[in-house]
DRENZAZA-195595 format. One record per residue (C-alpha): y negated, x, z; residue number from 1; residue in three letters. Coordinates in nm, 3 decimals. Layout:
@yy=Y	xx=X	zz=Z	n=NUM	res=ALA $
...
This chain:
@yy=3.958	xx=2.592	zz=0.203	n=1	res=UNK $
@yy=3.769	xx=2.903	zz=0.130	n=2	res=UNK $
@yy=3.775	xx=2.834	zz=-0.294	n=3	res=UNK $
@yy=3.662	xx=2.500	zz=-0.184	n=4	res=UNK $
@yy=3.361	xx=2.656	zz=0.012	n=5	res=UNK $
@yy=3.264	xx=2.848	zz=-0.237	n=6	res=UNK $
@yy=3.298	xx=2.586	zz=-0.554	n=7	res=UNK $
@yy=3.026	xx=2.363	zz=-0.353	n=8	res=UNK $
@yy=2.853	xx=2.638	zz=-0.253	n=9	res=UNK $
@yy=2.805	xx=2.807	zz=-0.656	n=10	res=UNK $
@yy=2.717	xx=2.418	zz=-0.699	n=11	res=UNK $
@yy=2.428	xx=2.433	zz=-0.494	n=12	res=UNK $
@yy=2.269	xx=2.694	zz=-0.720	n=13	res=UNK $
@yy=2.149	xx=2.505	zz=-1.033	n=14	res=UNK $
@yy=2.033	xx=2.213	zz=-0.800	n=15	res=UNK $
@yy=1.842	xx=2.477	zz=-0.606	n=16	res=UNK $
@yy=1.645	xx=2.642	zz=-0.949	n=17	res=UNK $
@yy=1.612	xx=2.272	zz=-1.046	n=18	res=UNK $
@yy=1.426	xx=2.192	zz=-0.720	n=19	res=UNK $
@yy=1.212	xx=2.507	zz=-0.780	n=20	res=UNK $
@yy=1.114	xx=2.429	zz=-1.158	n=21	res=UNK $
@yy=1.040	xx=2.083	zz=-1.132	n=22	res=UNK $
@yy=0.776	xx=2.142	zz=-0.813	n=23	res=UNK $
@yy=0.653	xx=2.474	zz=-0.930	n=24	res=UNK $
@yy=0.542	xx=2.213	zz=-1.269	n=25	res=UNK $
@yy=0.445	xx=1.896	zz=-1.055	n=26	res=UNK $
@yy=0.216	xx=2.142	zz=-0.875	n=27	res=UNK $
@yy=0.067	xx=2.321	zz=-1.138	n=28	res=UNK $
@yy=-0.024	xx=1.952	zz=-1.351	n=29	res=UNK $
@yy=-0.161	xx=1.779	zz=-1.033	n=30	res=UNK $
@yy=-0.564	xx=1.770	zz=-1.039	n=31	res=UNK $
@yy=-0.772	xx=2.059	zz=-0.875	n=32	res=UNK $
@yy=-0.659	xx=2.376	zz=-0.750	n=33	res=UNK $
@yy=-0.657	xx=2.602	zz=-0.524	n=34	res=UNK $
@yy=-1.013	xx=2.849	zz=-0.614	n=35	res=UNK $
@yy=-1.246	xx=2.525	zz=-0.724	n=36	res=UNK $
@yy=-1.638	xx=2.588	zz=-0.650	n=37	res=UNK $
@yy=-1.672	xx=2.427	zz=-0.321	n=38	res=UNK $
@yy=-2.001	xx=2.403	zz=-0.081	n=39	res=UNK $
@yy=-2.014	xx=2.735	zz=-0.059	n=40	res=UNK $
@yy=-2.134	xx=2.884	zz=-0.415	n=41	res=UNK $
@yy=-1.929	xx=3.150	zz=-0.563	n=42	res=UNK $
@yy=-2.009	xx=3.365	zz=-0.859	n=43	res=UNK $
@yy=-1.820	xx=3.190	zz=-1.153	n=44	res=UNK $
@yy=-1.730	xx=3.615	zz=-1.210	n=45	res=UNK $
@yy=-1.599	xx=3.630	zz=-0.859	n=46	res=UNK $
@yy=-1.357	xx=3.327	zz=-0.930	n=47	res=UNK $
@yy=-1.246	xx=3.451	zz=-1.261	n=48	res=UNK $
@yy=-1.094	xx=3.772	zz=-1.062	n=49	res=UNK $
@yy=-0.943	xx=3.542	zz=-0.830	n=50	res=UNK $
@yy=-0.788	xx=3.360	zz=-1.057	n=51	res=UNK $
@yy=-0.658	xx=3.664	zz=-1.250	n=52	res=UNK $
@yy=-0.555	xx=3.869	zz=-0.912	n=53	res=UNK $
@yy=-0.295	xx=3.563	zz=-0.874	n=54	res=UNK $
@yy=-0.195	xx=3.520	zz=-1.216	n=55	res=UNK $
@yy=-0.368	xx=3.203	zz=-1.247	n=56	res=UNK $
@yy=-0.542	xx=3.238	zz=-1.588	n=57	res=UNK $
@yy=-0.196	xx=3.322	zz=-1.753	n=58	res=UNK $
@yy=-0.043	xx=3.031	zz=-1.970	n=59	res=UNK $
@yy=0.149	xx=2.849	zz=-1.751	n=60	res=UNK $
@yy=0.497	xx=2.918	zz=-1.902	n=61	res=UNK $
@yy=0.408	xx=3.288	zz=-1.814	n=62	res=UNK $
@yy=0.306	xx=3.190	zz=-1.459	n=63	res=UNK $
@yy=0.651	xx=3.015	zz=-1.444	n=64	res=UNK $
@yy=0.852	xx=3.356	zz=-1.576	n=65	res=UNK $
@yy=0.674	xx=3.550	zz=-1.284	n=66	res=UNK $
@yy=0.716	xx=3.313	zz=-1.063	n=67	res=UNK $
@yy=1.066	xx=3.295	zz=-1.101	n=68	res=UNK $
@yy=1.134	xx=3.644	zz=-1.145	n=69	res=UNK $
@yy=0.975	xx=3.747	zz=-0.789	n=70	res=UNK $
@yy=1.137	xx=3.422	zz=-0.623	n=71	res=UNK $
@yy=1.498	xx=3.612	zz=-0.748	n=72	res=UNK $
@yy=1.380	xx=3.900	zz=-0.615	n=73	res=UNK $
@yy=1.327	xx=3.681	zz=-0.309	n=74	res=UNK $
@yy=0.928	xx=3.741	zz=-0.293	n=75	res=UNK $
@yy=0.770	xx=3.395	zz=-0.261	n=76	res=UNK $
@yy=0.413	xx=3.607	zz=-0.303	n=77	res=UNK $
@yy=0.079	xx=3.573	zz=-0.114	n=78	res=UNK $
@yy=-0.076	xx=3.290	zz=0.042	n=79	res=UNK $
@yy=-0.374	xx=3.151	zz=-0.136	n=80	res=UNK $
@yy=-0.592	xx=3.019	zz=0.101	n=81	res=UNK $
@yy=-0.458	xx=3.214	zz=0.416	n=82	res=UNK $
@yy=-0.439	xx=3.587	zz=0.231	n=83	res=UNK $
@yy=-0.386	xx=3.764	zz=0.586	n=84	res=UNK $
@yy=0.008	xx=3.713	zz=0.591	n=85	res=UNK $
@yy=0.228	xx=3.637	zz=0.249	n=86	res=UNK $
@yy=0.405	xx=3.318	zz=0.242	n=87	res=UNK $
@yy=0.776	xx=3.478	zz=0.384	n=88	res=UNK $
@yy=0.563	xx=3.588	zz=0.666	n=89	res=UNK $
@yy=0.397	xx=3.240	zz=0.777	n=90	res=UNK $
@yy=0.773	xx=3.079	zz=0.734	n=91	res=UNK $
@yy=0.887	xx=3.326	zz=0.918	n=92	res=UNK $
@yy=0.605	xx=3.208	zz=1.216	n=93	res=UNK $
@yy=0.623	xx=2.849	zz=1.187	n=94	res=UNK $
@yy=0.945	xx=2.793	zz=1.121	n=95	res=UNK $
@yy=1.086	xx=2.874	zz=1.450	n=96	res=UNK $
@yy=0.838	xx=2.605	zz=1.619	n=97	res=UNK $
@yy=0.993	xx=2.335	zz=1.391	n=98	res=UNK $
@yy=1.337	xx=2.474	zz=1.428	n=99	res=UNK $
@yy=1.326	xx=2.446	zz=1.801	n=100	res=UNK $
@yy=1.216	xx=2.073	zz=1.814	n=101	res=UNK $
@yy=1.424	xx=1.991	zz=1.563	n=102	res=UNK $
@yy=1.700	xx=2.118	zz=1.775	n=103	res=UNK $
@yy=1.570	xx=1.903	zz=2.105	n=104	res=UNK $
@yy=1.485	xx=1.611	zz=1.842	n=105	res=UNK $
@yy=1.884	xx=1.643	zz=1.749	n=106	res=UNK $
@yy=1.995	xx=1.686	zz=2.089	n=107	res=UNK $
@yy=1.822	xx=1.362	zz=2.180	n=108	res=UNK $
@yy=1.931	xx=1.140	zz=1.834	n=109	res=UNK $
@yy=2.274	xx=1.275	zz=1.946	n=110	res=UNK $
@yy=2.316	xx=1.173	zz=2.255	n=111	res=UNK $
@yy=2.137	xx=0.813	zz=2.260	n=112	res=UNK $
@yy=2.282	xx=0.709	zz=1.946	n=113	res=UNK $
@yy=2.665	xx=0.826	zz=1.985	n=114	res=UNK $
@yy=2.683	xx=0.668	zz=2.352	n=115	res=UNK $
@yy=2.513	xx=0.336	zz=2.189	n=116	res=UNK $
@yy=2.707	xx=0.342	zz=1.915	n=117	res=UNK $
@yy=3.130	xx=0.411	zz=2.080	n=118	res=UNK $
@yy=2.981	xx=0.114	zz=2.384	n=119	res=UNK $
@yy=2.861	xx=-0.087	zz=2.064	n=120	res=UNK $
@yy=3.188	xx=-0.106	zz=1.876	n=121	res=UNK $
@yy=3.428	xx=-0.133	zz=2.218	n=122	res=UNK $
@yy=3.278	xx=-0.508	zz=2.247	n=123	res=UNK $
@yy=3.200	xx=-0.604	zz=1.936	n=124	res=UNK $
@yy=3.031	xx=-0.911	zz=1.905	n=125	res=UNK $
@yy=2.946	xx=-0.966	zz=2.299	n=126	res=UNK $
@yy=2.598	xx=-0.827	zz=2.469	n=127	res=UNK $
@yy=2.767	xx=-0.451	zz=2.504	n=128	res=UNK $
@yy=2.725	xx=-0.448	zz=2.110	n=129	res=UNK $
@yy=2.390	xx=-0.699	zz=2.054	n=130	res=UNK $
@yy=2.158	xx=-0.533	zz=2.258	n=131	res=UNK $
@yy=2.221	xx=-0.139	zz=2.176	n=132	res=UNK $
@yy=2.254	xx=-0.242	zz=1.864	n=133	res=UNK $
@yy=1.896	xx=-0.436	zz=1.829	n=134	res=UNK $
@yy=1.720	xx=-0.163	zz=2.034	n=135	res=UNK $
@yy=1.874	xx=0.078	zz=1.756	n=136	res=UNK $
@yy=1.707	xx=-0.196	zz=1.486	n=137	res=UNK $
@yy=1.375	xx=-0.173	zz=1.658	n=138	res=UNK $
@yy=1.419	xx=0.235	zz=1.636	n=139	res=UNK $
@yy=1.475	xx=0.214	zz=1.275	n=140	res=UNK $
@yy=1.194	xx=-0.028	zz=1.232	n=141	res=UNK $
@yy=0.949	xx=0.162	zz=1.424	n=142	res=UNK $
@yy=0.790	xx=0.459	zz=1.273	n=143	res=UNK $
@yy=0.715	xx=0.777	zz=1.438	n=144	res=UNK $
@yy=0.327	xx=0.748	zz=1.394	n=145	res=UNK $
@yy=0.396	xx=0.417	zz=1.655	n=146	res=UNK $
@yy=0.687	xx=0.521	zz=1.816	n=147	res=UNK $
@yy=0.423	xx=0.844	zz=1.912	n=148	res=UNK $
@yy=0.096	xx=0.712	zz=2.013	n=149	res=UNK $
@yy=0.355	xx=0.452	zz=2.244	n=150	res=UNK $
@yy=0.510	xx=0.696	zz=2.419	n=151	res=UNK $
@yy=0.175	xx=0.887	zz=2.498	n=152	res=UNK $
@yy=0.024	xx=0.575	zz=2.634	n=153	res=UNK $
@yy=0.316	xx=0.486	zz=2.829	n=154	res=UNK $
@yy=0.428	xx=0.862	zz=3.016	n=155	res=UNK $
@yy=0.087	xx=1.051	zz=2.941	n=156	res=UNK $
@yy=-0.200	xx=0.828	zz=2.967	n=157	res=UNK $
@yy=-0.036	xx=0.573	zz=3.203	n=158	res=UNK $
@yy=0.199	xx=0.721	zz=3.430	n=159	res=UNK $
@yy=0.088	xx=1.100	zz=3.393	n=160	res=UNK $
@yy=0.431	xx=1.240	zz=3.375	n=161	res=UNK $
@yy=0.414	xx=1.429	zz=3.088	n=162	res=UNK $
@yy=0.117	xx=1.649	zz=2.877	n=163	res=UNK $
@yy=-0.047	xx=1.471	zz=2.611	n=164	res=UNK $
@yy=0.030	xx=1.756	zz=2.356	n=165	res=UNK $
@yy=0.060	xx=2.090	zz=2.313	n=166	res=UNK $
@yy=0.406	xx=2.345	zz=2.269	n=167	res=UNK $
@yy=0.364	xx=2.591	zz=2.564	n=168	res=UNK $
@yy=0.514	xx=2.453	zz=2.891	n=169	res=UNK $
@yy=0.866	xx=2.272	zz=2.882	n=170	res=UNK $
@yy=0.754	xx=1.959	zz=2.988	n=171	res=UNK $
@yy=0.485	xx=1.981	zz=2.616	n=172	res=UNK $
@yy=0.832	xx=1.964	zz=2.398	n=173	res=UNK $
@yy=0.942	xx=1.626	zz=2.578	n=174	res=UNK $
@yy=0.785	xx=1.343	zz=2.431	n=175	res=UNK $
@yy=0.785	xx=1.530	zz=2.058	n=176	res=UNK $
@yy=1.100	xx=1.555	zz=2.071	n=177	res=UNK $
@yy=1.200	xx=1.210	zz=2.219	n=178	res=UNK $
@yy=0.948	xx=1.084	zz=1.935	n=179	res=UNK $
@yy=1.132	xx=1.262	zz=1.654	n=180	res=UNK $
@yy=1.482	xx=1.211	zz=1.807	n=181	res=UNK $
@yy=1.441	xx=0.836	zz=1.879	n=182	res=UNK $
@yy=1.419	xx=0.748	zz=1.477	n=183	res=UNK $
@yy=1.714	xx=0.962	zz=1.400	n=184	res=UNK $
@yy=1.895	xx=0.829	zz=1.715	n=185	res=UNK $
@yy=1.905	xx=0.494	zz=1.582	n=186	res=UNK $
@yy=2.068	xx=0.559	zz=1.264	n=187	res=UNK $
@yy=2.318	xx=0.750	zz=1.451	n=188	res=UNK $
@yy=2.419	xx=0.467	zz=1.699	n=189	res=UNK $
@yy=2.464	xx=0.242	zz=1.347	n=190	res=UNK $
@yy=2.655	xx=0.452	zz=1.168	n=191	res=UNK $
@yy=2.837	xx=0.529	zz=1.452	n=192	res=UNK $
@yy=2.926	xx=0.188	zz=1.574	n=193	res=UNK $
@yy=3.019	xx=0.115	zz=1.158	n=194	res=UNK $
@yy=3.295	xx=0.383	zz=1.130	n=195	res=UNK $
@yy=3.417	xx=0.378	zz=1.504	n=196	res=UNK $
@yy=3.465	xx=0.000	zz=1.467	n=197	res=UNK $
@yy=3.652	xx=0.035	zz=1.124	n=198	res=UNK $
@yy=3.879	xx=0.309	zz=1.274	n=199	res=UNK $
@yy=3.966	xx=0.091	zz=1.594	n=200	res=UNK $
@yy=4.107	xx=-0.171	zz=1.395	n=201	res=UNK $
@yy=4.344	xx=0.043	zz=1.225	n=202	res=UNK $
@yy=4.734	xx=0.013	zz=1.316	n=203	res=UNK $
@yy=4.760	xx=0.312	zz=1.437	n=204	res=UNK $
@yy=4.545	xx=0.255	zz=1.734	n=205	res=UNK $
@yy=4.733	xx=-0.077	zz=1.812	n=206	res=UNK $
@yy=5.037	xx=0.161	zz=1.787	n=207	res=UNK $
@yy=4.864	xx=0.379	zz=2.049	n=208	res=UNK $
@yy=4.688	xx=0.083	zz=2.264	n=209	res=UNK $
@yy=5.112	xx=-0.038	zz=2.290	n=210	res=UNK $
@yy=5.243	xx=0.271	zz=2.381	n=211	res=UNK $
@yy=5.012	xx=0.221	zz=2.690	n=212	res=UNK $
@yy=4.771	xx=0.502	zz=2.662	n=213	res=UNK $
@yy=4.470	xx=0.458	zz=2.842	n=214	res=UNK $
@yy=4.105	xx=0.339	zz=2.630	n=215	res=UNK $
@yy=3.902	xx=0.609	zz=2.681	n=216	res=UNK $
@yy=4.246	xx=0.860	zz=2.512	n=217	res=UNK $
@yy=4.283	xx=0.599	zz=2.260	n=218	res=UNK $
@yy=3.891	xx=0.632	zz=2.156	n=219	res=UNK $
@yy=3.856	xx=1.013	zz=2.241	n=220	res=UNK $
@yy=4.212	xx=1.151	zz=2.112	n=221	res=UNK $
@yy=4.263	xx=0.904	zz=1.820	n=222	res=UNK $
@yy=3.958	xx=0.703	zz=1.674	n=223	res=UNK $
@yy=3.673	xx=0.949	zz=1.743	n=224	res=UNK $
@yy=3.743	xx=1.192	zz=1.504	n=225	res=UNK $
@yy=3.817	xx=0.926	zz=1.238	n=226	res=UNK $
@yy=3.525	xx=0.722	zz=1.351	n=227	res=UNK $
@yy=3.231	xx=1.036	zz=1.332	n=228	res=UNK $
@yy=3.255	xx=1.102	zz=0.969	n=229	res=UNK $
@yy=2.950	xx=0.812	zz=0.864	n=230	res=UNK $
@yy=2.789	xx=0.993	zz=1.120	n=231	res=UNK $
@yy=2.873	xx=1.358	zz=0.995	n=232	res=UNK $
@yy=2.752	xx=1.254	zz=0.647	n=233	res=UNK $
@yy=2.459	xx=1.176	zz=0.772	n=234	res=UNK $
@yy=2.391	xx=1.457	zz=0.957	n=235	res=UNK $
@yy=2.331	xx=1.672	zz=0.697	n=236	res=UNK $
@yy=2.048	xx=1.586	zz=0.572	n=237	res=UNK $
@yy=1.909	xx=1.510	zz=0.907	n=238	res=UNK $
@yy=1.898	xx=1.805	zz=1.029	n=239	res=UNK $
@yy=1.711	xx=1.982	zz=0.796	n=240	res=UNK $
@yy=1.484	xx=1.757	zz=0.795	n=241	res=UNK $
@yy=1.466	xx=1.728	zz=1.176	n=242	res=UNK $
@yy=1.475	xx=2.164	zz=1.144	n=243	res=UNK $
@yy=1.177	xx=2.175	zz=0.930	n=244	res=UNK $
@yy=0.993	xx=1.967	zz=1.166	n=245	res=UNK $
@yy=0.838	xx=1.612	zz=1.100	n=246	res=UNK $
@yy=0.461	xx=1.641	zz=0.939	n=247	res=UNK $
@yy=0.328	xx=1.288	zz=1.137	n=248	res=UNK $
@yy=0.506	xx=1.397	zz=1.463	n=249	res=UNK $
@yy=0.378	xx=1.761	zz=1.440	n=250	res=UNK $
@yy=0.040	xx=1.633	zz=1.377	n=251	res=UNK $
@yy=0.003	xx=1.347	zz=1.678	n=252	res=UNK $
@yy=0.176	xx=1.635	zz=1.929	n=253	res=UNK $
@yy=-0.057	xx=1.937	zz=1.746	n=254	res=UNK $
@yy=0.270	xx=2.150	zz=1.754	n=255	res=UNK $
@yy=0.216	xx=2.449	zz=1.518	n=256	res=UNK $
@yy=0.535	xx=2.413	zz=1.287	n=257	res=UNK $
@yy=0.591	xx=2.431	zz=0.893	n=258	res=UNK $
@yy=0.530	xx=2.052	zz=0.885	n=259	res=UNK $
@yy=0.144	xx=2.116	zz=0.996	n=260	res=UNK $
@yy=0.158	xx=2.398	zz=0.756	n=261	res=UNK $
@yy=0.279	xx=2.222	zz=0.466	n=262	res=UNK $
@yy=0.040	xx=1.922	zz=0.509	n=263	res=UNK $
@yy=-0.252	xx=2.197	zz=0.541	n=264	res=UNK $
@yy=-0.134	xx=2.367	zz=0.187	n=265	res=UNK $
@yy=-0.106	xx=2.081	zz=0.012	n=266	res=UNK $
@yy=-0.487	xx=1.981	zz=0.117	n=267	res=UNK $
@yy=-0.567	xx=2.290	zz=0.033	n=268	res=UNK $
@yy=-0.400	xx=2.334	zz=-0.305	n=269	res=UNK $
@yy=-0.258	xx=2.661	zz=-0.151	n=270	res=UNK $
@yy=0.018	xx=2.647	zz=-0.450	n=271	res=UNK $
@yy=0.241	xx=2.928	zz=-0.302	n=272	res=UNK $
@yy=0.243	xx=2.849	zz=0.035	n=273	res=UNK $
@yy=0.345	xx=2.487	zz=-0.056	n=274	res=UNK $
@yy=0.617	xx=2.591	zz=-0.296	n=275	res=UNK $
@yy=0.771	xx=2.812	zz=-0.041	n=276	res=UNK $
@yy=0.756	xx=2.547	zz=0.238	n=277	res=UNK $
@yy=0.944	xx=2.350	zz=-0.030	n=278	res=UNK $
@yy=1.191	xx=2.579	zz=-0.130	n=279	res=UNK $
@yy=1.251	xx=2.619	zz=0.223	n=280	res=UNK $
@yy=1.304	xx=2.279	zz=0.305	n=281	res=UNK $
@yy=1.492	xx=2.240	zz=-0.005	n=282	res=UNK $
@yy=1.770	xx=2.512	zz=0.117	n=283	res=UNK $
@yy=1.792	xx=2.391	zz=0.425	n=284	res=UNK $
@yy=1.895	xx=2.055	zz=0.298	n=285	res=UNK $
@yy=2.169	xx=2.228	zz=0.037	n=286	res=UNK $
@yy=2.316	xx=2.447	zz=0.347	n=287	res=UNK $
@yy=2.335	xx=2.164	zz=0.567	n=288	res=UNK $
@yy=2.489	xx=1.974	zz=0.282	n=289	res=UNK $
@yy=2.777	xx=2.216	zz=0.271	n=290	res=UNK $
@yy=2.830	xx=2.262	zz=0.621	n=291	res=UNK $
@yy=2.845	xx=1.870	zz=0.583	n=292	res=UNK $
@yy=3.106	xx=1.880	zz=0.318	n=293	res=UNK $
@yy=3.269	xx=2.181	zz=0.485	n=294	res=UNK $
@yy=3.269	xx=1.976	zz=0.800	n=295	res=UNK $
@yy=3.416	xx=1.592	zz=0.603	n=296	res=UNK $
@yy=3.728	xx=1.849	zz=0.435	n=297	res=UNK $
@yy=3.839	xx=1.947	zz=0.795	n=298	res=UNK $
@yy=3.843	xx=1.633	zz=0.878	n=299	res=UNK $
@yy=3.996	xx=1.451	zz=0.630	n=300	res=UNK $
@yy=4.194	xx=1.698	zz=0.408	n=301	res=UNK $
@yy=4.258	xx=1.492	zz=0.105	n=302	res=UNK $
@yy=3.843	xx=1.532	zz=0.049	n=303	res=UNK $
@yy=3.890	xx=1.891	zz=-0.036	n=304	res=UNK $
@yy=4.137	xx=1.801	zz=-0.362	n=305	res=UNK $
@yy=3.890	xx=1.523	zz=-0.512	n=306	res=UNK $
């Protein structure tokens, strides 16, 4: 298991450097920048040094070279349009907020969609499995910049349960999160309706349904763990991007995370800041991806010798 962990691991390392060359490039040829002459005038002088203090006015192969060398070094630089903390340190402050609802958000996608989905596929084909099932369609269908805006009108505006935004009290991380959760939820009450319902028709749960065992052992001792891995797959994935926060949810809610701060450095051409929120994102996806694969060779063995 552990040379397993650490083939797919070493793996991960080229995709990673990959990741950061082709955006570092896709950043650098997109129109504009981040020192342009806006309404305010500034000496074209003044710019020049700007431009030079961050390595700007080197050809870009150069820029790439230094770029690369620091990132080893694991210095993702200053912040170009918000000097007053370097890029590590605004991850390190925004992060957290995205982390934490994307924790609630998976809490939430967790439990809705793996209690839809085991009901779904117990009675398949009756209203048990048609009507979790279509509200899980209508989840997938609707996107979080409705699914939102609803829920505020509803709870907020309507019945004044809940804050209309904000991160400070409890009760401001309920509707973000149900927002967030809700899309994710649906998937999960698919996929796990798909594999539990493949696993339940399997011979060895007839074996165990004859021997007399009771439904809920049958489904929790013998077809859940068998029936989870669609949903473990998917998971990976997920949860970074549920960890590093969703940009349309964090807007609507005005919860400080990295997905407000990423949308604000790519309107502001901040090139560091948006390659580190990136690279960021981009590692969280790879580790989750491992614990994934980590998670899909403990439960099914044979996955570990492909």
């Amino acid at each position: 298991m552990t040379r397993y962990i650490l083939r797919r691991a070493l793996g991960f390392i080229p995709v990673f450097l990959i990741i950061a060359t082709t955006v570092f490039f896709l950043i650098r040829l997109a129109p504009g920048g981040p020192f342009q002459e806006g309404e305010r005038h500034v000496p074209p002088e003044v710019l020049e040094q700007i431009r030079e203090s961050y390595n700007l006015n080197a050809p870009l192969p150069a820029q790439y070279a230094k770029y690369m060398m620091d990132l080893l070094r694991g210095d993702l630089g200053p912040s170009m349009q918000q000097p007053s903390r370097t890029v590590s340190q605004w991850i390190a402050l925004r992060a957290p907020v995205s982390i934490e609802l994307g924790v609630y958000s998976l809490a939430v996608a967790l439990a809705i969609g793996l209690t839809a989905g085991i009901v779904a596929s117990l009675r398949p084909n009756t209203l048990t499995d048609y009507i979790p099932m279509s509200i899980a369609m209508a989840g997938i269908c609707m996107p979080t910049f409705v699914m939102g805006p609803l829920l505020v009108l509803i709870f907020a505006l309507k019945l004044q349960w809940l804050p209309v935004s904000g991160w400070d009290a409890p009760m401001d991380k309920i509707l973000p999160s149900l927002t967030l959760g809700s899309v994710y939820a649906a998937y999960v009450a698919r996929l796990a309706r798909g594999g539990m319902f493949e696993v339940l028709a399997q011979d060895f749960i007839r074996t165990a349904r004859a021997k007399g065992l009771s439904e809920a052992r049958v489904v929790l001792r013998h077809a859940l763990r068998g029936g989870m891995q669609p949903v473990v797959s998917f998971l990976g994935p997920a949860a970074a991007g549920l960890l590093t926060g969703s940009f349309v949810v964090e807007k609507i809610f005005l919860v400080p995370g990295l997905g407000k701060q990423f949308v604000d450095a790519a309107f502001n051409r901040d090139y560091t800041l948006l390659m580190g929120a990136v690279l960021f994102y981009a590692a969280l996806i790879l580790l989750f991806n491992l614990v994934v694969d980590v998670a899909q060779a403990w439960l099914d063995p044979r996955v570990r010798y492909d």
